[in-house]
PDB file of N, CA, C and O in Angstrom, chain B, residues numbered from 101:
ATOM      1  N   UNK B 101     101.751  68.895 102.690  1.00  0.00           N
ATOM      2  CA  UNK B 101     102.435  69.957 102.025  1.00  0.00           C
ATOM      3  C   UNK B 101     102.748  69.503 100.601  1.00  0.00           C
ATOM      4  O   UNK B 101     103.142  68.346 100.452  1.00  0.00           O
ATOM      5  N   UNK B 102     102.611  70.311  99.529  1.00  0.00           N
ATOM      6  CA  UNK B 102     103.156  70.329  98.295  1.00  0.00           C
ATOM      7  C   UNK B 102     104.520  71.655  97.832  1.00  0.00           C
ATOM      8  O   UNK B 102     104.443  72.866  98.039  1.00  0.00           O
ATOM      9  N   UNK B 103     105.363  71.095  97.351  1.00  0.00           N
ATOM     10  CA  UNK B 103     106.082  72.084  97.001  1.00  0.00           C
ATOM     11  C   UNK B 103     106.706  71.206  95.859  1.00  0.00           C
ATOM     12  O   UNK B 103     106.975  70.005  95.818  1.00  0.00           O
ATOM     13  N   UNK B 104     106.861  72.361  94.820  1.00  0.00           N
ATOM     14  CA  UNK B 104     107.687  71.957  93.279  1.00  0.00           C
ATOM     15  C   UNK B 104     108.947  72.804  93.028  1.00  0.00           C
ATOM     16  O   UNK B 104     108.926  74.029  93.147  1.00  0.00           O
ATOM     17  N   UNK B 105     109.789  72.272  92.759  1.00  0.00           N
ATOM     18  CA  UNK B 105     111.013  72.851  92.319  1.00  0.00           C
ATOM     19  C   UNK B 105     111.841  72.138  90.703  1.00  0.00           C
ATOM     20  O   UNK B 105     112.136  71.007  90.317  1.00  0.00           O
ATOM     21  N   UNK B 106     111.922  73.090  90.323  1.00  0.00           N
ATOM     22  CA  UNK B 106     112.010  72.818  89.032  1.00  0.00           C
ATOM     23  C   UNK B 106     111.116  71.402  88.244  1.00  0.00           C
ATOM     24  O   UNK B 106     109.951  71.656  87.937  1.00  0.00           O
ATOM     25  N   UNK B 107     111.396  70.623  88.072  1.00  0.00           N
ATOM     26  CA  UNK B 107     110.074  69.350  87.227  1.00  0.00           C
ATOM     27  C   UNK B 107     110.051  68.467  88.483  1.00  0.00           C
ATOM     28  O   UNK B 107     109.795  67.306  88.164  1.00  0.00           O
ATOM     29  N   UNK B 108     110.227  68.621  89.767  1.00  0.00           N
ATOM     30  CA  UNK B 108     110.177  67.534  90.685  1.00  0.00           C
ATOM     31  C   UNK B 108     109.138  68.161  91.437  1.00  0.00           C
ATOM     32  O   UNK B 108     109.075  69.384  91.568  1.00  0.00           O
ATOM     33  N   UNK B 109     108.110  67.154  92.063  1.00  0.00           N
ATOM     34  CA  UNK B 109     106.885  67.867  92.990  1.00  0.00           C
ATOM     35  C   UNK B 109     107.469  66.987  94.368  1.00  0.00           C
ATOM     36  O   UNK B 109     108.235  66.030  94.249  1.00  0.00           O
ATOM     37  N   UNK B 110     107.139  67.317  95.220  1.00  0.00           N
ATOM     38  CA  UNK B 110     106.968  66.602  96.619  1.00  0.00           C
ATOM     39  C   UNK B 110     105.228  66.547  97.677  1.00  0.00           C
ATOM     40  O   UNK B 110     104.698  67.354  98.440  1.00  0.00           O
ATOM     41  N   UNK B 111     105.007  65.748  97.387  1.00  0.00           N
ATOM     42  CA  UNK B 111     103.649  65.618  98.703  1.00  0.00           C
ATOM     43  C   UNK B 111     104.283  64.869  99.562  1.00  0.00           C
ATOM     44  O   UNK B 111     104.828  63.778  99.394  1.00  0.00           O
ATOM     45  N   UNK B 112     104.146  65.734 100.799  1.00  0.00           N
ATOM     46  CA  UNK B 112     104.644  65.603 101.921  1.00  0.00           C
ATOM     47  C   UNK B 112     103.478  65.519 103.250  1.00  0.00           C
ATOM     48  O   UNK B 112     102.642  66.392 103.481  1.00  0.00           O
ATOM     49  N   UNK B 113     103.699  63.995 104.191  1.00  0.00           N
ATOM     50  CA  UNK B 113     103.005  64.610 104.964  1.00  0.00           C
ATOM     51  C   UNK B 113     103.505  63.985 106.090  1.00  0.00           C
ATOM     52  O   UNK B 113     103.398  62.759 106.108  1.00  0.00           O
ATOM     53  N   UNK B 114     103.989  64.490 106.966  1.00  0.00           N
ATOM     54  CA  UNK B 114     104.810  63.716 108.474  1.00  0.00           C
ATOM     55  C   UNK B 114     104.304  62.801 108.683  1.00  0.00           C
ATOM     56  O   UNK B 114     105.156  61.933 108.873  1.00  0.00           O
ATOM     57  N   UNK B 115     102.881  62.243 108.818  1.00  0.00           N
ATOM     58  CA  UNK B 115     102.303  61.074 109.438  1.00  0.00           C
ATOM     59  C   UNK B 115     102.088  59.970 108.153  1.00  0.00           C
ATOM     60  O   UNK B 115     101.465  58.909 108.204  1.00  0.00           O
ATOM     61  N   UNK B 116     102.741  60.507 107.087  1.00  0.00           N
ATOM     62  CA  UNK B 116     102.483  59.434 106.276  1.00  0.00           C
ATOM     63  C   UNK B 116     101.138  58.992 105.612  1.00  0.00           C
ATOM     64  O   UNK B 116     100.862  57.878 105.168  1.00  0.00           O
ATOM     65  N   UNK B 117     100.487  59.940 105.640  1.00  0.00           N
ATOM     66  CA  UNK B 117      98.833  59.410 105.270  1.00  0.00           C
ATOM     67  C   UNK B 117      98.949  60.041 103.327  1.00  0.00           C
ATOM     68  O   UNK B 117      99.106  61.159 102.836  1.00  0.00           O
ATOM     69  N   UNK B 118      98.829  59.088 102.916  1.00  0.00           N
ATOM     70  CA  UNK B 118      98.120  59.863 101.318  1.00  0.00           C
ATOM     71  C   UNK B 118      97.150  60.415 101.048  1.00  0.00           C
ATOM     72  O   UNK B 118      96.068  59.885 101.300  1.00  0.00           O
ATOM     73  N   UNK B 119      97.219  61.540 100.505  1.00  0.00           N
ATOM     74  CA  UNK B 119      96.156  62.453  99.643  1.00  0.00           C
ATOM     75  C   UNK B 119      94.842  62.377 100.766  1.00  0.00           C
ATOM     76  O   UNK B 119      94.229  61.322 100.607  1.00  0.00           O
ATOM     77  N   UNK B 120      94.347  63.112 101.702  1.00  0.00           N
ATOM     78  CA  UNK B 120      93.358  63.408 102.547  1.00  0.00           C
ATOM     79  C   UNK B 120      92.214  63.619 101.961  1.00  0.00           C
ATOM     80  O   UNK B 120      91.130  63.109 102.244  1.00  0.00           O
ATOM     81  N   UNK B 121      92.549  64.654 100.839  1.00  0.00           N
ATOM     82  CA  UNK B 121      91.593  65.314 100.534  1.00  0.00           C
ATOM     83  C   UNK B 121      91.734  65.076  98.719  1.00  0.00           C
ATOM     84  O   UNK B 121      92.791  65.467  98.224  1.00  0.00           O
ATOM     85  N   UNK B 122      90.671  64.442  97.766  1.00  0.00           N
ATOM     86  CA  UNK B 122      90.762  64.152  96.620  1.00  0.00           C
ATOM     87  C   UNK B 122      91.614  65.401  95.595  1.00  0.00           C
ATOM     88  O   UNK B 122      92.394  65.325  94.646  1.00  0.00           O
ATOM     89  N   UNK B 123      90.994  66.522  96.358  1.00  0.00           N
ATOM     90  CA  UNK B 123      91.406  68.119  95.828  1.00  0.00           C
ATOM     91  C   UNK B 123      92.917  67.994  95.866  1.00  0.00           C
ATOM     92  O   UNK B 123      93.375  67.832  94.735  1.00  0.00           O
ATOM     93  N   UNK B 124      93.592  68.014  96.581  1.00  0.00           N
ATOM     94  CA  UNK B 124      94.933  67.536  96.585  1.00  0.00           C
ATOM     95  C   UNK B 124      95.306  66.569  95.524  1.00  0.00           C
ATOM     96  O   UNK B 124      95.993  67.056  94.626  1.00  0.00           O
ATOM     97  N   UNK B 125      94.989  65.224  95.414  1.00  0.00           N
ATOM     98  CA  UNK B 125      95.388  64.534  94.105  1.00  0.00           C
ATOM     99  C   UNK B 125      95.342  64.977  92.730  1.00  0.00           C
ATOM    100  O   UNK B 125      96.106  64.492  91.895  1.00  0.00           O
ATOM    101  N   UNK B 126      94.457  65.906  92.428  1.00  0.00           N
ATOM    102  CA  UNK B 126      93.891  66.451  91.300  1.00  0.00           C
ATOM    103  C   UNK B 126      94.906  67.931  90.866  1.00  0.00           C
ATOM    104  O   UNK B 126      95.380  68.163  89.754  1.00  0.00           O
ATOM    105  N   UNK B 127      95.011  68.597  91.840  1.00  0.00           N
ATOM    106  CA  UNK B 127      96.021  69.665  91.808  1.00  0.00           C
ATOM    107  C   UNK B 127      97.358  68.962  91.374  1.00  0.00           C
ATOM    108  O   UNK B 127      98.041  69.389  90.443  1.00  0.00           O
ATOM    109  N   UNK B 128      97.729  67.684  92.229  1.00  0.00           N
ATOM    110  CA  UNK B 128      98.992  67.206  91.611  1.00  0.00           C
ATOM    111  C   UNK B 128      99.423  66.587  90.282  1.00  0.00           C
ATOM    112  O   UNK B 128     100.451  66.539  89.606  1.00  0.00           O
ATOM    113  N   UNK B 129      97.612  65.934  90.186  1.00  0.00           N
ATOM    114  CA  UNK B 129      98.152  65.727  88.689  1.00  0.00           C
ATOM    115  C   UNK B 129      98.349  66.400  87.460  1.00  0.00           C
ATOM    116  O   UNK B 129      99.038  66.000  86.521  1.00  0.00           O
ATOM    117  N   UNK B 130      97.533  67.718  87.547  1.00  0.00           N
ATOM    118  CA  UNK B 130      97.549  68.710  86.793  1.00  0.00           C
ATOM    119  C   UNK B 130      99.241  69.281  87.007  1.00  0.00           C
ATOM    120  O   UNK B 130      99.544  70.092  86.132  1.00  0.00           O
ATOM    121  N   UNK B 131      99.967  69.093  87.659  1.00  0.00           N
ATOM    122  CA  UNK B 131     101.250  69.644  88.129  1.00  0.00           C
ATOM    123  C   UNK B 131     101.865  68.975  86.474  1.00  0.00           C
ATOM    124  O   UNK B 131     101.260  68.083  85.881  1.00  0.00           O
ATOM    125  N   UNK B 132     102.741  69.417  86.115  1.00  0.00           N
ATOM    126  CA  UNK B 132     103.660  68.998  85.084  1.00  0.00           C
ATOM    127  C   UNK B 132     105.055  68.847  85.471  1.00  0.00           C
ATOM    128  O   UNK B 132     105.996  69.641  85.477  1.00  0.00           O
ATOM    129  N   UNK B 133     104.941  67.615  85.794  1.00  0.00           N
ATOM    130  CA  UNK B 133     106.679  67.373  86.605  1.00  0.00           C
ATOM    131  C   UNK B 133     106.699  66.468  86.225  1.00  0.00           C
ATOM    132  O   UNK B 133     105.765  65.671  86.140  1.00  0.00           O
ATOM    133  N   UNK B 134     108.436  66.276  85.689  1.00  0.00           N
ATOM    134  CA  UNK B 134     108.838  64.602  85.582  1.00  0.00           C
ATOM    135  C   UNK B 134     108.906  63.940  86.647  1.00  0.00           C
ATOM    136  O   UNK B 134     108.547  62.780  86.449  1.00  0.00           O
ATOM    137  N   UNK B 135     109.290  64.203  88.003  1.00  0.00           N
ATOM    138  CA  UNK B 135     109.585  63.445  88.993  1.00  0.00           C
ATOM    139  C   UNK B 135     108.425  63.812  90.529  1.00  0.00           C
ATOM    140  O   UNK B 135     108.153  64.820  91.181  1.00  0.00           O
ATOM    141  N   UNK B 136     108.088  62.597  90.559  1.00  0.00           N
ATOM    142  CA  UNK B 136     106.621  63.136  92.135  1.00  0.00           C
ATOM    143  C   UNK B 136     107.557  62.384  92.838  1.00  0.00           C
ATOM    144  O   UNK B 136     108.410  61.678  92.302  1.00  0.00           O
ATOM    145  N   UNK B 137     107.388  62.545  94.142  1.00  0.00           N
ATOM    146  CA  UNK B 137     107.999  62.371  95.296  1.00  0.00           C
ATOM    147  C   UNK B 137     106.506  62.304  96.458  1.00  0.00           C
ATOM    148  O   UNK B 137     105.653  63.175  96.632  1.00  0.00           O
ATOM    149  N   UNK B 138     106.621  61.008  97.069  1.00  0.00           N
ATOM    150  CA  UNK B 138     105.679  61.039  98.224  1.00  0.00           C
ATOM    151  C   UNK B 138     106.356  60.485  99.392  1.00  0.00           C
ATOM    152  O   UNK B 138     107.146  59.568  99.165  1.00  0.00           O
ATOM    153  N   UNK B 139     106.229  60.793 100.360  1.00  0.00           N
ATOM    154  CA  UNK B 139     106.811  59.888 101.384  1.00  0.00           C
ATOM    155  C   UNK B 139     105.453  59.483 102.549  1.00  0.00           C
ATOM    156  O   UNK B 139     104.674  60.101 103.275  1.00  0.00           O
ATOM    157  N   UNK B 140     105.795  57.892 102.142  1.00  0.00           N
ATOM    158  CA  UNK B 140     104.570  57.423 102.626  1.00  0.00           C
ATOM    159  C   UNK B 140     105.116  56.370 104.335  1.00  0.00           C
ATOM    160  O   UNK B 140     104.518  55.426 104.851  1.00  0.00           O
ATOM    161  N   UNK B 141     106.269  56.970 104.728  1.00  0.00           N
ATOM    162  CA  UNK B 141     106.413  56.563 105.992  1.00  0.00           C
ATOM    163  C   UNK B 141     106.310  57.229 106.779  1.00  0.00           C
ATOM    164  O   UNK B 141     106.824  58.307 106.482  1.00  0.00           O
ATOM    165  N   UNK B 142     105.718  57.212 108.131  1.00  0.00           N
ATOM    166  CA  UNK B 142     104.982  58.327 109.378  1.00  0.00           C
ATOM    167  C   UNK B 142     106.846  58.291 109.711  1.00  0.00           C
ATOM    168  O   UNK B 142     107.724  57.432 109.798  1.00  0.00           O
ATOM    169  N   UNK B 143     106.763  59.366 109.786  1.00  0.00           N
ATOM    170  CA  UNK B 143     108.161  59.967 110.542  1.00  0.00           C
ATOM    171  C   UNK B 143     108.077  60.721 112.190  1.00  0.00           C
ATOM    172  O   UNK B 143     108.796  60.757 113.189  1.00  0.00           O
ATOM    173  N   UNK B 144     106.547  61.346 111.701  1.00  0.00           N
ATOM    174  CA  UNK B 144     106.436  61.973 113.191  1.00  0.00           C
ATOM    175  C   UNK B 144     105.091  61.032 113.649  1.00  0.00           C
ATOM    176  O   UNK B 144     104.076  60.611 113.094  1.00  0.00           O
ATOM    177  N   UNK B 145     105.882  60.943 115.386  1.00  0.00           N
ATOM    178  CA  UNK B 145     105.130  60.443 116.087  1.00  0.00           C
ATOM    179  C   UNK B 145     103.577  61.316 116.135  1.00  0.00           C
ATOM    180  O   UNK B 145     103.443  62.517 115.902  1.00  0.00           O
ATOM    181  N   UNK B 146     102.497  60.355 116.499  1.00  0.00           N
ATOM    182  CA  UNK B 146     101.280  61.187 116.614  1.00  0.00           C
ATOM    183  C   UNK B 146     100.723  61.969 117.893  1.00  0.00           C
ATOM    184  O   UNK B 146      99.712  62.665 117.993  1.00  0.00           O
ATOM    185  N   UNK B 147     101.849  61.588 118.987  1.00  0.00           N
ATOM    186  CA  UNK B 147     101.534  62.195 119.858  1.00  0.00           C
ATOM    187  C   UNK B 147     101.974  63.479 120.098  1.00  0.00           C
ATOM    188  O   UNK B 147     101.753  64.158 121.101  1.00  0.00           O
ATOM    189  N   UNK B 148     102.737  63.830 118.921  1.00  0.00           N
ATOM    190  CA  UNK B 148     103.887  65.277 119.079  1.00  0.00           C
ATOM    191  C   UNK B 148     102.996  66.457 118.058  1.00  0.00           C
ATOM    192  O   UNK B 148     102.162  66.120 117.217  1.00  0.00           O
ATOM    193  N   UNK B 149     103.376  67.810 118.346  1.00  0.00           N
ATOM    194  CA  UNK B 149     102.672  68.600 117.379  1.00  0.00           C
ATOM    195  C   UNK B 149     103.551  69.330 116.375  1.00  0.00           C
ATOM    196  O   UNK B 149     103.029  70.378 115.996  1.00  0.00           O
ATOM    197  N   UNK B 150     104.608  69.099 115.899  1.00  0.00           N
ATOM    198  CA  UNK B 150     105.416  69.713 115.284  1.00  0.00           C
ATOM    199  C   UNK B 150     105.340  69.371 113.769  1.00  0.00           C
ATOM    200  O   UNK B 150     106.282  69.576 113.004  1.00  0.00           O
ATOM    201  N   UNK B 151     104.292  68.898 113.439  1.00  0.00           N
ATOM    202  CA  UNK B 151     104.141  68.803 111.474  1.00  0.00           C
ATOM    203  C   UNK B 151     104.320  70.105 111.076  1.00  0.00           C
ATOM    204  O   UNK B 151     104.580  70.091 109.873  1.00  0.00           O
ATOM    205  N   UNK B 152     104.312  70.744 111.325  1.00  0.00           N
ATOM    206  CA  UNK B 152     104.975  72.487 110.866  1.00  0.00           C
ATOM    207  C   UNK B 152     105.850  72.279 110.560  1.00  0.00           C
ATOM    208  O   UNK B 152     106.123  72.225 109.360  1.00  0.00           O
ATOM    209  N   UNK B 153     106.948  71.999 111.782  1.00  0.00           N
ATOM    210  CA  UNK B 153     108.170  71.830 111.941  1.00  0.00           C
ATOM    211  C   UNK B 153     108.845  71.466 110.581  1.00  0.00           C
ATOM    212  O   UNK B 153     109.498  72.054 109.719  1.00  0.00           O
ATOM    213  N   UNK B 154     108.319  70.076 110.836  1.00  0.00           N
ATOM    214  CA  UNK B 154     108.862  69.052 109.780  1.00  0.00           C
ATOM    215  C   UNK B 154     108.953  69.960 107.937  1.00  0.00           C
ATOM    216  O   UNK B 154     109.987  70.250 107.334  1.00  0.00           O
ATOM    217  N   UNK B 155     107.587  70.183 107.504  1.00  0.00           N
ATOM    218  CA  UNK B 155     107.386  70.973 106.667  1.00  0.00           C
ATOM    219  C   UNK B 155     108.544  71.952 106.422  1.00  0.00           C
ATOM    220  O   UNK B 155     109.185  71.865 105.375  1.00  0.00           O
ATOM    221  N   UNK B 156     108.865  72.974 107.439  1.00  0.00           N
ATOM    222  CA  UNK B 156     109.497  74.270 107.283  1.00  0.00           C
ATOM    223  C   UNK B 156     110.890  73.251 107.529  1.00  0.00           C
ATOM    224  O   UNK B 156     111.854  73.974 107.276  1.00  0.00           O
ATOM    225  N   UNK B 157     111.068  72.753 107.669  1.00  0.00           N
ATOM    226  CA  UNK B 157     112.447  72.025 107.238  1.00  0.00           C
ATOM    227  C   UNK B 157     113.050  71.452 106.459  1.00  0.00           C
ATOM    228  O   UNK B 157     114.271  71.340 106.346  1.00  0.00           O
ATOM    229  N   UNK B 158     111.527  70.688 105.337  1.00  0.00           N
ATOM    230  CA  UNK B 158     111.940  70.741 104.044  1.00  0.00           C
ATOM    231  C   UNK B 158     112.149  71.875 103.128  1.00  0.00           C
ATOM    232  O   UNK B 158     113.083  71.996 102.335  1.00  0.00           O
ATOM    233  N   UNK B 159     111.234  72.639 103.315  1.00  0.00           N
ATOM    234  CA  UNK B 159     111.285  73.884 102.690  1.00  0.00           C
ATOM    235  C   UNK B 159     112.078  74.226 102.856  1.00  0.00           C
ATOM    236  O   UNK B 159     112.709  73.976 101.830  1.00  0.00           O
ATOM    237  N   UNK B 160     112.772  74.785 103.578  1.00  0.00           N
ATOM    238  CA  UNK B 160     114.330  75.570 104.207  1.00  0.00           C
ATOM    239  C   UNK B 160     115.484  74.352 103.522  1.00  0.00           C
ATOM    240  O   UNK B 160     116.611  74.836 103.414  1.00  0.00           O
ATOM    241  N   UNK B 161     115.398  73.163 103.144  1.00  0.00           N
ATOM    242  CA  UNK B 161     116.513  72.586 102.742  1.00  0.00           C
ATOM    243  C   UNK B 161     116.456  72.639 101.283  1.00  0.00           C
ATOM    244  O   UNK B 161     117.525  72.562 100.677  1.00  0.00           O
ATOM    245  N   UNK B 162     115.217  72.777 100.540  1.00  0.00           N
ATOM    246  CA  UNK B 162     114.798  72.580  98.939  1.00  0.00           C
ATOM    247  C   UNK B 162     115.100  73.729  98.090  1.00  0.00           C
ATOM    248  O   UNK B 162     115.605  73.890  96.978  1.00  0.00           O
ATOM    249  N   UNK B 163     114.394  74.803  99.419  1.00  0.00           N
ATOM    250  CA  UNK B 163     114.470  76.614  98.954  1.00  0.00           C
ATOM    251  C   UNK B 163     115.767  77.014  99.188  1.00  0.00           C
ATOM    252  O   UNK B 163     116.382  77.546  98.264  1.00  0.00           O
ATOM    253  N   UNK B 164     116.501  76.790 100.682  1.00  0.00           N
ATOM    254  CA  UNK B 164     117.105  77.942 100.839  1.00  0.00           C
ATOM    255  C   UNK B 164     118.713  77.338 101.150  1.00  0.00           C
ATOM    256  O   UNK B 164     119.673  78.095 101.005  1.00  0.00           O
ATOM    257  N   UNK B 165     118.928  75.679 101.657  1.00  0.00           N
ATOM    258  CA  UNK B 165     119.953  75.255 101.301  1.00  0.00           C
ATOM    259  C   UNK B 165     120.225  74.345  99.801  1.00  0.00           C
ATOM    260  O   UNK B 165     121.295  73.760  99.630  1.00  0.00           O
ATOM    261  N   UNK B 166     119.289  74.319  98.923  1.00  0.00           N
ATOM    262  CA  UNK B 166     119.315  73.797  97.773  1.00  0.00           C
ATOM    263  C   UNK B 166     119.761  72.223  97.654  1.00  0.00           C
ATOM    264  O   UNK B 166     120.495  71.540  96.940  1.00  0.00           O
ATOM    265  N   UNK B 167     118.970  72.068  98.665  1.00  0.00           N
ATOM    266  CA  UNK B 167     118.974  70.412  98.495  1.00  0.00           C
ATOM    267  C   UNK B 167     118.320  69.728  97.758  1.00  0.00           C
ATOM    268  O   UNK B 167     117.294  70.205  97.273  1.00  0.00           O
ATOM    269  N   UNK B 168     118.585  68.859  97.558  1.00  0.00           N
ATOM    270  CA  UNK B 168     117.501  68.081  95.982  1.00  0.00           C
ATOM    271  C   UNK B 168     116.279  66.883  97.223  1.00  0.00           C
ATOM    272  O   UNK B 168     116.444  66.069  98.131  1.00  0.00           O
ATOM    273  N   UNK B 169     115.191  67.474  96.500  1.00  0.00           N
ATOM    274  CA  UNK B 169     113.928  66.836  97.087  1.00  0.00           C
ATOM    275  C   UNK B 169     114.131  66.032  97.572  1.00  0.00           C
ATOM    276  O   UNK B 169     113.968  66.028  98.792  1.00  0.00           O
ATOM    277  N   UNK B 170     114.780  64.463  96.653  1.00  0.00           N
ATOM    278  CA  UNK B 170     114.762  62.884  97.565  1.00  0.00           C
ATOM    279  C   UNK B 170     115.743  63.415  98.379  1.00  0.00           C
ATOM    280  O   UNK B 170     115.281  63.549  99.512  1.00  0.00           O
ATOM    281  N   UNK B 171     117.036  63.823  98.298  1.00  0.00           N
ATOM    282  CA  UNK B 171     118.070  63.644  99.807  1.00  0.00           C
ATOM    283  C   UNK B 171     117.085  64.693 100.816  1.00  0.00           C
ATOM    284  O   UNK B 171     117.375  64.617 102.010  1.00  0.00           O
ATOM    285  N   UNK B 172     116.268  65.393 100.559  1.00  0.00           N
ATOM    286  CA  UNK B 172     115.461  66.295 101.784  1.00  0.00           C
ATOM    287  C   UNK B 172     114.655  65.023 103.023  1.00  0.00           C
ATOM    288  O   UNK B 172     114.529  64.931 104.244  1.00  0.00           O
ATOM    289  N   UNK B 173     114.280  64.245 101.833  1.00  0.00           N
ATOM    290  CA  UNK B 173     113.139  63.193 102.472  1.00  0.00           C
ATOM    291  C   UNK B 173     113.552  62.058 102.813  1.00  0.00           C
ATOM    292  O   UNK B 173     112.837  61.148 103.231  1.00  0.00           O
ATOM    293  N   UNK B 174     115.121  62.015 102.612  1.00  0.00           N
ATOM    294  CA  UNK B 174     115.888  60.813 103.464  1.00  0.00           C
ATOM    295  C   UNK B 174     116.690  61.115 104.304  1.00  0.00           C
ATOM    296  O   UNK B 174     117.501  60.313 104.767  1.00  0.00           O
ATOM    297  N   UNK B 175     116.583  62.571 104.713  1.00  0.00           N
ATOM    298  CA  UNK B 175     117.457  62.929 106.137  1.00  0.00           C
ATOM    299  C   UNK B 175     116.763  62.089 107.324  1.00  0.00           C
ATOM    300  O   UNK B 175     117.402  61.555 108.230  1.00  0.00           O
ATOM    301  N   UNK B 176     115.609  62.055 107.213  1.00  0.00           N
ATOM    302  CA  UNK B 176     114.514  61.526 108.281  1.00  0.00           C
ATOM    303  C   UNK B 176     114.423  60.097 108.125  1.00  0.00           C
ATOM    304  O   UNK B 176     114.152  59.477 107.097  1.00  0.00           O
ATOM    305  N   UNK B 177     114.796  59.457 109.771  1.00  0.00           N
ATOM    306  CA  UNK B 177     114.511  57.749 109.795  1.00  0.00           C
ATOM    307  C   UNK B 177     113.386  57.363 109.354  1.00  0.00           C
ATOM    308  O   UNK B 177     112.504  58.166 109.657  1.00  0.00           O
ATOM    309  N   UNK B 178     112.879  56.143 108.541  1.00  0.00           N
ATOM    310  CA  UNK B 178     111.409  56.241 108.009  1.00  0.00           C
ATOM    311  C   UNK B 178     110.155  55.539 109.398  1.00  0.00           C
ATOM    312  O   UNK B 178     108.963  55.241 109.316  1.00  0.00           O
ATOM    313  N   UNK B 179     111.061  55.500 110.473  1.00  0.00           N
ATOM    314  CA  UNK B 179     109.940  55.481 111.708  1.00  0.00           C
ATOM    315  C   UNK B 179     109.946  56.825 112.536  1.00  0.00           C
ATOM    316  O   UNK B 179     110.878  57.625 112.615  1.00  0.00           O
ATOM    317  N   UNK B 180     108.660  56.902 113.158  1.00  0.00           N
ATOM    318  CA  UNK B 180     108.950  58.134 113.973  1.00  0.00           C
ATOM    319  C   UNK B 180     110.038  58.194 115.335  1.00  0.00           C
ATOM    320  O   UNK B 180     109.787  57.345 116.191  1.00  0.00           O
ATOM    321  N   UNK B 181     110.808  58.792 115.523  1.00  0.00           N
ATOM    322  CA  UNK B 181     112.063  58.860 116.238  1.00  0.00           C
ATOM    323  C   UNK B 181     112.595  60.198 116.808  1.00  0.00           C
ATOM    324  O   UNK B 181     112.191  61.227 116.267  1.00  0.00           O
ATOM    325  N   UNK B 182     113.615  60.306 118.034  1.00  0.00           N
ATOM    326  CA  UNK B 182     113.531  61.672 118.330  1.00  0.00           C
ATOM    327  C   UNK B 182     114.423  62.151 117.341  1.00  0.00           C
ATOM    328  O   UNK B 182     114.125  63.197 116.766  1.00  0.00           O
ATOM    329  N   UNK B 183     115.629  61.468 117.002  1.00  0.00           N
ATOM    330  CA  UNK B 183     116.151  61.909 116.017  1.00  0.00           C
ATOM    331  C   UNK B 183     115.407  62.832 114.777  1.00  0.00           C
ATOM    332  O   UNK B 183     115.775  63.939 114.386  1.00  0.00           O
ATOM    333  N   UNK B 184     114.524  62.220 114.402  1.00  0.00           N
ATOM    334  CA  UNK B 184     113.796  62.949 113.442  1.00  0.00           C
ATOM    335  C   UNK B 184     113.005  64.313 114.015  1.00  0.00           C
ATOM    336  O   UNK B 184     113.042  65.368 113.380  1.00  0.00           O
ATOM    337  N   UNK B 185     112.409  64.200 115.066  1.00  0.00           N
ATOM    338  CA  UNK B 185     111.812  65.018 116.002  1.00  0.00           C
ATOM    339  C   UNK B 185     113.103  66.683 115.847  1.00  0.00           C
ATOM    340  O   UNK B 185     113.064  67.772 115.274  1.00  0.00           O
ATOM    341  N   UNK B 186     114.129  65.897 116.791  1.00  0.00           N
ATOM    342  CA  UNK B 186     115.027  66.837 116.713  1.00  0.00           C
ATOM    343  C   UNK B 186     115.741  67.374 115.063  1.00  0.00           C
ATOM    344  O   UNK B 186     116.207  68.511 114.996  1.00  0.00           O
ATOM    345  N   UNK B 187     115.755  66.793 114.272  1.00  0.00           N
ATOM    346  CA  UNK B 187     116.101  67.262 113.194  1.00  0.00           C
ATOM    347  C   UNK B 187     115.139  68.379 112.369  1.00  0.00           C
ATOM    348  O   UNK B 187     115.530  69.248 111.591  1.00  0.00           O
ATOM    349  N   UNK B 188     113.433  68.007 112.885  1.00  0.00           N
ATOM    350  CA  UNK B 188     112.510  68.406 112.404  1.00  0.00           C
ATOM    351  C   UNK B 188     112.696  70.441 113.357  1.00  0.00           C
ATOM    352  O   UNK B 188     112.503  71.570 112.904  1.00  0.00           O
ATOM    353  N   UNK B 189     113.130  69.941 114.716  1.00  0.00           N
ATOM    354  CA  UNK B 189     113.047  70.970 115.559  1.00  0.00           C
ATOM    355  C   UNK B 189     114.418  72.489 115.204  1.00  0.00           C
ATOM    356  O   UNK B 189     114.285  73.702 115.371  1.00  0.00           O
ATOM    357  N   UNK B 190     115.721  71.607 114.641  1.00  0.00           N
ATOM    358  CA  UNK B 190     116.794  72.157 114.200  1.00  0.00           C
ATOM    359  C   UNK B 190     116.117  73.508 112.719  1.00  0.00           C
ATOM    360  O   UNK B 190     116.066  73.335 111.501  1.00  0.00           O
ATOM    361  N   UNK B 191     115.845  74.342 113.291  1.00  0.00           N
ATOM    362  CA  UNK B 191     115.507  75.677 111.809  1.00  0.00           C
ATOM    363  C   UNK B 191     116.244  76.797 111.733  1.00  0.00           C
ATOM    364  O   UNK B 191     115.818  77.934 111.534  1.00  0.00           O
ATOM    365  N   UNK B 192     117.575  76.393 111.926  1.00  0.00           N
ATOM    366  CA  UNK B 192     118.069  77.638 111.826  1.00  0.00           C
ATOM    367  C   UNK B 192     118.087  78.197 110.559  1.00  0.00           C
ATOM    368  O   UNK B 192     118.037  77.558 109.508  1.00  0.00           O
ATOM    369  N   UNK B 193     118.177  79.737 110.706  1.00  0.00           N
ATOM    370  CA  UNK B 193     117.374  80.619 109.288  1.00  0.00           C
ATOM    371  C   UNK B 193     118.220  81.659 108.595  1.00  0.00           C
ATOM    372  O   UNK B 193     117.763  82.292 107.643  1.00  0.00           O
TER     373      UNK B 193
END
């Protein structure tokens, strides 16, 4: 996931993998932000399917409770955990 809010970008990806796809790096650098944000620790386990989850939970904290990007991406332990699981699962709207 990518999302920008005001000069800060975030690439986001639950399992922690960088840039998959080159197309992705290239879009970001063209981005004009002072501040990138990656989080390069797997948070979600690989046996679970909820990377949605995770996603629509940053989003919902960046967009709609106005949380600032880094405290979004340090609610989550930087190993995968249920804690995180369950935090990822918590969307109320």
């Amino acid at each position: 996931m990518v999302c920008k809010r005001n000069d800060d970008l975030l690439y986001f990806d639950s399992y922690g993998v960088k840039f998959i796809d080159d197309s992705i790096k290239k879009f970001i650098d063209r981005c004009n932000c002072n501040k990138r944000y990656l989080n390069e620790d797997q948070i979600q386990a690989f046996n679970t399917i909820l990377c949605a989850y995770y996603c629509m939970k940053l989003i919902k904290n960046i967009y709609i409770d106005d949380m600032d990007i880094k405290d979004s991406i340090k609610m989550f332990c930087e190993n995968p955990s249920l804690r995180n699981q369950d935090l990822a699962d918590d969307l109320y709207i």
